[in-house]
MILUM-680069 format. One record per residue: chain; x, y, z of N, C-alpha, C, O, CB in turn. Coordinates in steps of 0.001 Angstrom, whole numbers, plus 500000, padded with zeros to 6 digits. Glycine has a CB too. Layout:
# MILUM-680069
+---+--------+--------+--------+--------+--------+--------+--------+--------+--------+--------+--------+--------+--------+--------+--------+
: c :    n_u :    n_v :    n_w :   ca_u :   ca_v :   ca_w :    c_u :    c_v :    c_w :    o_u :    o_v :    o_w :   cb_u :   cb_v :   cb_w :
+---+--------+--------+--------+--------+--------+--------+--------+--------+--------+--------+--------+--------+--------+--------+--------+
: A :      X :      Y :      Z :      X :      Y :      Z :      X :      Y :      Z :      X :      Y :      Z :      X :      Y :      Z :
...
+---+--------+--------+--------+--------+--------+--------+--------+--------+--------+--------+--------+--------+--------+--------+--------+
***
This chain:
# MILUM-680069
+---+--------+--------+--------+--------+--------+--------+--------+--------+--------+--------+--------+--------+--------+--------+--------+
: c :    n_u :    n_v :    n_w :   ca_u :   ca_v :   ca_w :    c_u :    c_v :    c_w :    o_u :    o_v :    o_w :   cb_u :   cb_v :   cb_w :
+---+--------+--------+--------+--------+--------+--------+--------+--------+--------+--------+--------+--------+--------+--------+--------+
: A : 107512 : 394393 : 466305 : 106172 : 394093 : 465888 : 105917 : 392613 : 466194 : 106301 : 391665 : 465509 : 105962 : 394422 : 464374 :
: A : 105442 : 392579 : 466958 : 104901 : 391275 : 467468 : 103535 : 390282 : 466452 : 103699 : 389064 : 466382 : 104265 : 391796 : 469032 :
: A : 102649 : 390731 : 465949 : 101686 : 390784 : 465599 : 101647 : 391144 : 463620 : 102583 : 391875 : 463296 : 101147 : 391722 : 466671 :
: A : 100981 : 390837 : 462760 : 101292 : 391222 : 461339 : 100278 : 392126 : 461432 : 099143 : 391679 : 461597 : 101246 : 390129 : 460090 :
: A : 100543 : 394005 : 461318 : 099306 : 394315 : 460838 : 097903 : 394204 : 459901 : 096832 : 394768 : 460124 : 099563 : 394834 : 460737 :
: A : 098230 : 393333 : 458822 : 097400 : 393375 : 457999 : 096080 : 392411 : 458341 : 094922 : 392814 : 458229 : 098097 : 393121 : 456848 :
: A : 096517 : 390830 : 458856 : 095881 : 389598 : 459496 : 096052 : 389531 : 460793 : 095371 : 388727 : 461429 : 096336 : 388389 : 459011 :
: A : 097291 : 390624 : 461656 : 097086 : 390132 : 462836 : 097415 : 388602 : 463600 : 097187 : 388334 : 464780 : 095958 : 390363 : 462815 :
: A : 098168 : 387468 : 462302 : 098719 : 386611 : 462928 : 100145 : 386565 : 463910 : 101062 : 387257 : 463469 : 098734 : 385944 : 462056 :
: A : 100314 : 386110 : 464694 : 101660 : 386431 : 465426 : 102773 : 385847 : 464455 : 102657 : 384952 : 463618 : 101755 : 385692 : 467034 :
: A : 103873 : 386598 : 464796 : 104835 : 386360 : 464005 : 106395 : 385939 : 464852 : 106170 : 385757 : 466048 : 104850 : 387647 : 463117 :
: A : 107075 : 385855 : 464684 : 108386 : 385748 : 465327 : 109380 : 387055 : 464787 : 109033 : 387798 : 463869 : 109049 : 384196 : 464924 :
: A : 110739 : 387194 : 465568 : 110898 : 388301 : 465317 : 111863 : 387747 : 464027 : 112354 : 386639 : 463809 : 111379 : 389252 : 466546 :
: A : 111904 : 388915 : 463338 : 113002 : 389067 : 462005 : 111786 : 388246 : 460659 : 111942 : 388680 : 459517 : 115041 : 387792 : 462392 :
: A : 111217 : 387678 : 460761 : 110672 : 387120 : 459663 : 109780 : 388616 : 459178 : 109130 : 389422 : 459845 : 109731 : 385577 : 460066 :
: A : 110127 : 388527 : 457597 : 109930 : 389511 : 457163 : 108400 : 389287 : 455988 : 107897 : 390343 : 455604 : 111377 : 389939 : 456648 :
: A : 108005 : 388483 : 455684 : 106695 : 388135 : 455060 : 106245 : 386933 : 456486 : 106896 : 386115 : 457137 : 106920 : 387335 : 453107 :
: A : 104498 : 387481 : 456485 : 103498 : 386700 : 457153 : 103312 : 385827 : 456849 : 102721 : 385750 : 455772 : 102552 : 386978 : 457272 :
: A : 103653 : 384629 : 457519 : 103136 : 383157 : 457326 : 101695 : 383187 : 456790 : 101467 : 382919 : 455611 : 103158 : 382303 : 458751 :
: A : 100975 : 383428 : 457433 : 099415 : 383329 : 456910 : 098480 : 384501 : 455709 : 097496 : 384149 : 455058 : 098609 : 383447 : 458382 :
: A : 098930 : 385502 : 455684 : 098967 : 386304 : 454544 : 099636 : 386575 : 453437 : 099220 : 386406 : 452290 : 098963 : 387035 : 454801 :
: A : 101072 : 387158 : 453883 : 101862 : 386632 : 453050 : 102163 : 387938 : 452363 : 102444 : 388116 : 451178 : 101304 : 385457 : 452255 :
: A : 102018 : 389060 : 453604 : 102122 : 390227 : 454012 : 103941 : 390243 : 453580 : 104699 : 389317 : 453869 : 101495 : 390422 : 455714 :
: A : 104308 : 391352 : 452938 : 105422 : 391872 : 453248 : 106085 : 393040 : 454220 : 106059 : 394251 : 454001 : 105612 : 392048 : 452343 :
: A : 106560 : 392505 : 455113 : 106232 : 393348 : 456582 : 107956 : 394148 : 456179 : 108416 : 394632 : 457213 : 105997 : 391996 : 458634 :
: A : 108913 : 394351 : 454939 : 109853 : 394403 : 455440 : 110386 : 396164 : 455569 : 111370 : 396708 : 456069 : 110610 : 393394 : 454707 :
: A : 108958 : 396742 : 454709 : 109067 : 398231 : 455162 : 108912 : 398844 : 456664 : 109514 : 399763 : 457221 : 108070 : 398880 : 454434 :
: A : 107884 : 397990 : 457097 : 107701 : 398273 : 458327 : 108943 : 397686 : 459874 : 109051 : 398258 : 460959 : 106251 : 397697 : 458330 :
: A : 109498 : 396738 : 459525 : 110584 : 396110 : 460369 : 111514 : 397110 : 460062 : 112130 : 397338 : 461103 : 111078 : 394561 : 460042 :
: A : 112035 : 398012 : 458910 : 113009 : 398588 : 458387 : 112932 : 400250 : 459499 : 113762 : 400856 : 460176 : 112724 : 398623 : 456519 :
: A : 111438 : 400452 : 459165 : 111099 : 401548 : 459699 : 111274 : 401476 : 461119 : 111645 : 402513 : 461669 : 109883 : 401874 : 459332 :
: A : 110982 : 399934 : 462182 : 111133 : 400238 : 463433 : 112635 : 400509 : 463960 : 113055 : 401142 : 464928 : 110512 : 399215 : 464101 :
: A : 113539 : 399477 : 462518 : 114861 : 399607 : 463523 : 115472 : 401124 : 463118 : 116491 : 401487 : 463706 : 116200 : 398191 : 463190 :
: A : 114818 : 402070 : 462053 : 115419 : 403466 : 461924 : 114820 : 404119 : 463217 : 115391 : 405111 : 463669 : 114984 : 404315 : 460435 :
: A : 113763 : 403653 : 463808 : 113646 : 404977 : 465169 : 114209 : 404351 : 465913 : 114805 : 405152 : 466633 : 112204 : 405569 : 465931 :
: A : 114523 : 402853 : 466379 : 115628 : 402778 : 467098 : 117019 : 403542 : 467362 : 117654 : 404077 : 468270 : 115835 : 401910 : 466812 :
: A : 117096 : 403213 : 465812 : 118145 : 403637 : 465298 : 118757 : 405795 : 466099 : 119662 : 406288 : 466771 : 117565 : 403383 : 463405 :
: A : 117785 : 406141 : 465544 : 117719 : 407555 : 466302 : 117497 : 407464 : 467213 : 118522 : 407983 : 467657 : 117011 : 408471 : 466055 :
: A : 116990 : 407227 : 468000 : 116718 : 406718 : 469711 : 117896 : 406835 : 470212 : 118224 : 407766 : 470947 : 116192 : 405111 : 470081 :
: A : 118609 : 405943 : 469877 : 120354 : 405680 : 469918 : 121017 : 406613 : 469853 : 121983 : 406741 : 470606 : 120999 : 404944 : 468928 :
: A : 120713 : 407472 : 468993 : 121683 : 408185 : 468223 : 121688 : 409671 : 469041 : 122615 : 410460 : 469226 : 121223 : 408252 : 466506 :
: A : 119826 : 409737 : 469582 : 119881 : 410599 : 470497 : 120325 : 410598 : 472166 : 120588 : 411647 : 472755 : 118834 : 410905 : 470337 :
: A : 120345 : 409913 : 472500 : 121336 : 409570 : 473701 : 122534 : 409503 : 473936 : 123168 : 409391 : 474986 : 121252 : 408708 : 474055 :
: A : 123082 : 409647 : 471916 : 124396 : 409862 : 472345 : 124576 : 411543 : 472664 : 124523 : 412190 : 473710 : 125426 : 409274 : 471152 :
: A : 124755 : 411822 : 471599 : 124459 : 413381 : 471808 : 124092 : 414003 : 472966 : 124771 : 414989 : 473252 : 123512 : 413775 : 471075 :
: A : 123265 : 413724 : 473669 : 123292 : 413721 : 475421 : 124020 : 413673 : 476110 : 124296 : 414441 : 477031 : 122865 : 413012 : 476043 :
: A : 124713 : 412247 : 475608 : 125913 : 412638 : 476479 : 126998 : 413355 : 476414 : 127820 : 413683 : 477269 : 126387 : 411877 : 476754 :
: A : 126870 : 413634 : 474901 : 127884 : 414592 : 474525 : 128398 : 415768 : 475068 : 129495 : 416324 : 475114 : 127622 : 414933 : 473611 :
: A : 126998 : 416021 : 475557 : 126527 : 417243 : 475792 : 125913 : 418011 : 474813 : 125793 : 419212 : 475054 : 127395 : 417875 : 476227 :
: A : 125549 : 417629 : 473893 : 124380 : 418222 : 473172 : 122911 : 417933 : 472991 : 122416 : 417052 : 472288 : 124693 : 418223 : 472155 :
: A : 122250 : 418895 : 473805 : 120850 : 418699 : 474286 : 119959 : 419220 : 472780 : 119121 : 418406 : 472392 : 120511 : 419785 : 475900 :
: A : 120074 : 420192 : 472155 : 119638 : 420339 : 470905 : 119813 : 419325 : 469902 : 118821 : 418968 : 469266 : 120120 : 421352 : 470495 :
: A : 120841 : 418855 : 469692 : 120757 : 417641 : 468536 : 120185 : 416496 : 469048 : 119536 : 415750 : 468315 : 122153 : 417160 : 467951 :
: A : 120357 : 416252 : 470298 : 119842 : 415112 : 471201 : 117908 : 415274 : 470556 : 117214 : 414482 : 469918 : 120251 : 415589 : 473397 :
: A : 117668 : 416414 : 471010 : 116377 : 416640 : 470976 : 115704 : 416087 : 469568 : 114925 : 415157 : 469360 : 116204 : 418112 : 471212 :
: A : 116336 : 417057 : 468683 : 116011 : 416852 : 466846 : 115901 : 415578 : 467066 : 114870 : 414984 : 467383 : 117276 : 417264 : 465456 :
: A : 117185 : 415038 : 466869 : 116928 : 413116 : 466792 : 116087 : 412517 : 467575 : 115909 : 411414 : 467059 : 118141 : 412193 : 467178 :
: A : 115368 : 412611 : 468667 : 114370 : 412290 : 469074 : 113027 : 412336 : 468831 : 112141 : 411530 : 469114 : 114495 : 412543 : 469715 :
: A : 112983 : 413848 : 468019 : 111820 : 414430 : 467582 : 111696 : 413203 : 466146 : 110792 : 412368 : 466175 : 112027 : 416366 : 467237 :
: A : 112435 : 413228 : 465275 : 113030 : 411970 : 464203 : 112280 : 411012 : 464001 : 111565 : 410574 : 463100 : 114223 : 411234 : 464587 :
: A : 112712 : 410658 : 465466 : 112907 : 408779 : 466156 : 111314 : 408692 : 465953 : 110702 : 408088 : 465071 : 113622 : 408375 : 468412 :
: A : 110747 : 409565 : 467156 : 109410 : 409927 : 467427 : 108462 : 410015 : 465935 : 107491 : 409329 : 465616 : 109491 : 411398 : 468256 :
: A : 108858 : 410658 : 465497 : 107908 : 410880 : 463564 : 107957 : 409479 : 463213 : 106897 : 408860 : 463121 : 108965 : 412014 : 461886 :
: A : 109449 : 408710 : 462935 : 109455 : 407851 : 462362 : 108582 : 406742 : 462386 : 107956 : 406315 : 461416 : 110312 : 407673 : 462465 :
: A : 108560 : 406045 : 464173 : 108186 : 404924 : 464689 : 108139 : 405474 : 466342 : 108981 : 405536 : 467238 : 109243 : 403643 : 464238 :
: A : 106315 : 405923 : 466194 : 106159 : 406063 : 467912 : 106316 : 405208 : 468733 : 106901 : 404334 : 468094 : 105063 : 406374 : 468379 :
: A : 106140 : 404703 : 470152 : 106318 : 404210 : 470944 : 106287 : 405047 : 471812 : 106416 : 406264 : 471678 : 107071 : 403581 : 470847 :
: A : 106022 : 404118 : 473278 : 105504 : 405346 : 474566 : 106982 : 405393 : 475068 : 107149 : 406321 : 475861 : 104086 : 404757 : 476097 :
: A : 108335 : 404493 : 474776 : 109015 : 405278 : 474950 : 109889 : 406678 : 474258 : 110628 : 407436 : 474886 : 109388 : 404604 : 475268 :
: A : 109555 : 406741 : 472822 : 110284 : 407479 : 472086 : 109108 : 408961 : 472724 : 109637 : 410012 : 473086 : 110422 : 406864 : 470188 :
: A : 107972 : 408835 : 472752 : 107303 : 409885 : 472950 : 107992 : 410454 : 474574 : 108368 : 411626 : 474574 : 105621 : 409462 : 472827 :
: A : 108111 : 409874 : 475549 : 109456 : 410298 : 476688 : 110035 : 410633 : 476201 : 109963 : 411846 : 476004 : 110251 : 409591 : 477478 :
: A : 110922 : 410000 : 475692 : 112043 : 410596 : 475056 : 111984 : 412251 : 474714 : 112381 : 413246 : 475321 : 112217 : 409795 : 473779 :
: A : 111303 : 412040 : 473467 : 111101 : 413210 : 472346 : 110490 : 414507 : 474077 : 111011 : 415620 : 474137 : 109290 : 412570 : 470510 :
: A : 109543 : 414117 : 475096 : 108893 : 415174 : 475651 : 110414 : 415490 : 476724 : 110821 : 416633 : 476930 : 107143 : 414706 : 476441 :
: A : 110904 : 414573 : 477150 : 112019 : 415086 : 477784 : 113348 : 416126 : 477291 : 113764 : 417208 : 477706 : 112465 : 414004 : 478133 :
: A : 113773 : 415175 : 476165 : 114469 : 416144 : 475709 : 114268 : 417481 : 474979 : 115114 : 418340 : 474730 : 115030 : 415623 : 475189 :
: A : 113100 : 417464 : 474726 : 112405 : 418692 : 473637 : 112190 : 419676 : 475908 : 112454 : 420718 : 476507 : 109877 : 417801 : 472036 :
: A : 111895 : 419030 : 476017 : 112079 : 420139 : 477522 : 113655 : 420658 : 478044 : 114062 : 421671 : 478613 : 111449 : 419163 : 479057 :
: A : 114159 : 419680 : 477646 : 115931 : 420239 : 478152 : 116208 : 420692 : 477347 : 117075 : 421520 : 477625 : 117184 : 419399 : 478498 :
: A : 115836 : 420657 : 475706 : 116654 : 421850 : 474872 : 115939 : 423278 : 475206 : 116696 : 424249 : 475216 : 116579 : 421567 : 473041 :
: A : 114442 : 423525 : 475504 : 113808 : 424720 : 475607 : 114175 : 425204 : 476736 : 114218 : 426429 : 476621 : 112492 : 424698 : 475488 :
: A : 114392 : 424954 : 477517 : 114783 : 425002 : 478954 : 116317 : 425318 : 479534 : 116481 : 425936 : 480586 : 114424 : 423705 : 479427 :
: A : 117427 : 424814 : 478715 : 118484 : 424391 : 479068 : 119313 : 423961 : 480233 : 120443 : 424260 : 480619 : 118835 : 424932 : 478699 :
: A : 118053 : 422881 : 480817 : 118288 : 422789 : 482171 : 119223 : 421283 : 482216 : 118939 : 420213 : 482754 : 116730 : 422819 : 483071 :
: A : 120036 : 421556 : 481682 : 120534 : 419491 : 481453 : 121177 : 419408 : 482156 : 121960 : 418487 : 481923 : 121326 : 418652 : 480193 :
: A : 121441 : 420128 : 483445 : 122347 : 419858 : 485064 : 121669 : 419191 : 486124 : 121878 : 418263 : 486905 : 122764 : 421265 : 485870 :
: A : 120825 : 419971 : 485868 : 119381 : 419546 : 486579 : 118625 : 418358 : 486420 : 117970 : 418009 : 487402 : 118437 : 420395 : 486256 :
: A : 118587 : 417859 : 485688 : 117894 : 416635 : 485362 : 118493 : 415549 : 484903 : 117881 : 414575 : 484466 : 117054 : 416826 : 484559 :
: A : 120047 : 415675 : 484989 : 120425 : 414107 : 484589 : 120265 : 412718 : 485071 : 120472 : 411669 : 484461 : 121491 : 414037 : 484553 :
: A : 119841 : 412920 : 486333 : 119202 : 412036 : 487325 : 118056 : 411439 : 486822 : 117898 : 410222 : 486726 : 118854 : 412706 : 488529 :
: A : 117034 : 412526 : 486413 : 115887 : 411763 : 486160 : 116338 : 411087 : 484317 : 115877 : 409989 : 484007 : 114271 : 412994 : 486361 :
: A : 116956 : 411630 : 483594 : 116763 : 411002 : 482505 : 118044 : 409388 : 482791 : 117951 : 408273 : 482278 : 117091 : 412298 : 481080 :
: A : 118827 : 409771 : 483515 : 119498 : 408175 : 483512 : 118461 : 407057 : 483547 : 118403 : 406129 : 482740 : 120473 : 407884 : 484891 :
: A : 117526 : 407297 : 484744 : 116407 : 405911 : 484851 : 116161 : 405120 : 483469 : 116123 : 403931 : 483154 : 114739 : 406467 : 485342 :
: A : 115976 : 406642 : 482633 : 115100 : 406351 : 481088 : 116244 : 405692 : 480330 : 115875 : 404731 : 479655 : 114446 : 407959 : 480090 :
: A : 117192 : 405899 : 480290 : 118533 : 405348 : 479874 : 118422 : 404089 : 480372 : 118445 : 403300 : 479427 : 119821 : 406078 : 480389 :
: A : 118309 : 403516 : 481447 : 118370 : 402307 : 482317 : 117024 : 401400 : 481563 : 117098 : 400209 : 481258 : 118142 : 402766 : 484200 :
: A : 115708 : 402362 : 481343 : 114848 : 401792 : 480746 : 115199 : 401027 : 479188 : 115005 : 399945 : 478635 : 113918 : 402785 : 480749 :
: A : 115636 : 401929 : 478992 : 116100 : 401478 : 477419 : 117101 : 400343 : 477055 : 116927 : 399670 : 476039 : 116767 : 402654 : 476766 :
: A : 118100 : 400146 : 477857 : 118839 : 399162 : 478277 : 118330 : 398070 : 478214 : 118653 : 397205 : 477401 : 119232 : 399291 : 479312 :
: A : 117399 : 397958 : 479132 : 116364 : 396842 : 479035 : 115690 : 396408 : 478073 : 115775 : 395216 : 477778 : 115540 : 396986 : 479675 :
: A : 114827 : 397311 : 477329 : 114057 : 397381 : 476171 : 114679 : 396973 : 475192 : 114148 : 396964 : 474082 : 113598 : 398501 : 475885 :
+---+--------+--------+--------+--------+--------+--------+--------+--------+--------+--------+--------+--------+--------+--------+--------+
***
């Protein structure tokens, strides 16, 4: 969270009350690092080889704290568990792996 929802002043990261409001942001910082948190948790499972739990935890991640990448996420893997095509597509989901790396 870049930004304090309530005033919208910029913030730095980890500070948990708004300088200028005086906002307590620390439900919401808590909440981003739990869909991280599953984000994570679903990629492992992937590699596990489990495309169903992979999925759930994404679906999770996704409820918890959207983002346009968790929504990838959640549409990719919610396609490889319905599908069970996870031979087929490990190619394209590494990139997203590579994305996340970054992120």
């Amino acid at each position: 969270m870049k930004k304090c929802p309530i005033c919208r002043a910029g913030r730095t990261h980890e500070e948990s009350l708004c300088r200028r409001c005086g906002s307590d942001l620390t439900w919401m910082l808590d909440t981003q690092r739990l869909g991280r948190s599953l984000l994570v948790r679903a990629m492992a499972a992937l590699h596990q080889g489990n495309p169903h739990k992979a999925a759930m935890l994404a679906r999770r991640a996704r409820f918890v704290h959207t983002t346009p990448f968790s929504r990838v996420v959640d549409d990719f893997l919610t396609y490889l568990d319905s599908r069970e095509c996870l031979t087929r597509h490990k190619q394209e989901f590494k990139k997203y792996i590579l994305e996340w790396d970054q992120w």
